[in-house]
C-alpha positions as MATLAB code, in Angstrom:
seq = 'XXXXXXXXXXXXXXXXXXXXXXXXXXXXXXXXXXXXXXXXXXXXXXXXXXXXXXXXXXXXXXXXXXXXXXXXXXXXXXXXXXXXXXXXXXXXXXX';
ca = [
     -53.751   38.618  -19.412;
     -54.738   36.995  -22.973;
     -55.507   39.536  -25.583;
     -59.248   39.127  -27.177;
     -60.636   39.053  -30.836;
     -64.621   40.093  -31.604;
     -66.237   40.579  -34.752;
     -70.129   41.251  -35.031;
     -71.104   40.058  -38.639;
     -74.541   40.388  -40.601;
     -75.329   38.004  -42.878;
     -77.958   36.197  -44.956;
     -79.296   32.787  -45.396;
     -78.867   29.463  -42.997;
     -77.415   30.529  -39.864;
     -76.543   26.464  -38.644;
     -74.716   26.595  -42.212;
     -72.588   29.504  -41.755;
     -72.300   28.453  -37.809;
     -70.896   25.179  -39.644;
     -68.883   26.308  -42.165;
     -66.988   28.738  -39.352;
     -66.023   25.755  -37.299;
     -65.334   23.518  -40.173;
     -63.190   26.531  -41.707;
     -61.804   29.072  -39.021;
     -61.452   26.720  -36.376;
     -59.014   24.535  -37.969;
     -57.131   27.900  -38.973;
     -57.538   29.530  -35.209;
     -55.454   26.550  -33.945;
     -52.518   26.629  -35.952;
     -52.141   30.223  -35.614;
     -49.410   30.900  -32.438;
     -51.215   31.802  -28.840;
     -54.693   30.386  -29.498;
     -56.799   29.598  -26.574;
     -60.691   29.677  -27.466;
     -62.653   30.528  -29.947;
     -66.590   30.929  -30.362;
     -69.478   32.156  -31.993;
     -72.779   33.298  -30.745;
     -76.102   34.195  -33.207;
     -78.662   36.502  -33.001;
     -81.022   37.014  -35.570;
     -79.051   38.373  -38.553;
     -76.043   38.384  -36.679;
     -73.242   36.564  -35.712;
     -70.530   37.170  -33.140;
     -66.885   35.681  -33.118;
     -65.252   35.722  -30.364;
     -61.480   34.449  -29.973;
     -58.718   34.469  -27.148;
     -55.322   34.612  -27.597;
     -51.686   34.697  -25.570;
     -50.505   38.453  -27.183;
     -52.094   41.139  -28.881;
     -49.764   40.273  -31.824;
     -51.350   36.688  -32.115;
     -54.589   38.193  -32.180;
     -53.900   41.065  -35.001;
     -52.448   37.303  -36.754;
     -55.465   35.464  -36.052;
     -57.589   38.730  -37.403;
     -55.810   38.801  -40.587;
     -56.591   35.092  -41.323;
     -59.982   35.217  -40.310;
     -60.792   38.076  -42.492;
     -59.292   36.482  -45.616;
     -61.049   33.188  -45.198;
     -64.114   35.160  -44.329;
     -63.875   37.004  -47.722;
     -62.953   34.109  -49.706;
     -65.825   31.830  -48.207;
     -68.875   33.231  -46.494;
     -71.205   35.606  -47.544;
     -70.574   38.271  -44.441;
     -70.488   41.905  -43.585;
     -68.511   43.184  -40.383;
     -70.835   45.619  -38.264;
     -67.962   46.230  -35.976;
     -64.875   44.778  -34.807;
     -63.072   45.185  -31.379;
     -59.264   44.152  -30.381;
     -58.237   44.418  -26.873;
     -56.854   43.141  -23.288;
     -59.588   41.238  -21.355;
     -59.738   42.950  -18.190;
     -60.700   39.708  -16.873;
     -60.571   36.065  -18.666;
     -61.365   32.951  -16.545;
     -61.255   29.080  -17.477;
     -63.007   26.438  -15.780;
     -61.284   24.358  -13.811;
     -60.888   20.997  -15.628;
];
């Protein structure tokens, strides 16, 4: 069963910008990183949640690590909580 990342953020300013700057930034880094398989990010008012699948709970605890240093070093962000676990379910779509 893949392993999930999410992060609930608050932030200020342009939420399209951050939104843009995550997939333009953390993205890019999500896919190197070993057992990726999806990544996304929802808004809500002040918020933002990231949400990220991965093969192992060690690729996730990778993938968290990364994403909080380029978080740090290039948005403007505050974590409200943060949540690593097994999916008890996790389905794709058929393609």
């Amino acid at each position: 069963m893949p392993y999930g990342r999410c992060v609930i953020y608050s932030f200020t300013g342009d939420a399209d910008e951050i939104v843009e700057k995550a997939r333009g930034g953390m993205l890019p880094i999500f896919k190197k990183q070993s057992g990726f398989l999806a990544y996304g990010v929802m808004v809500q008012g002040d918020q933002l949640v990231s949400m990220s699948a991965w093969n192992s709970e060690r690729d996730a605890k990778g993938a968290d690590e990364a994403a909080k240093d380029w978080v740090s070093k290039n948005l403007d962000m505050t974590v409200v909580s943060s949540f690593l676990g097994d999916y008890a379910w996790f389905e794709f779509a058929r393609q």
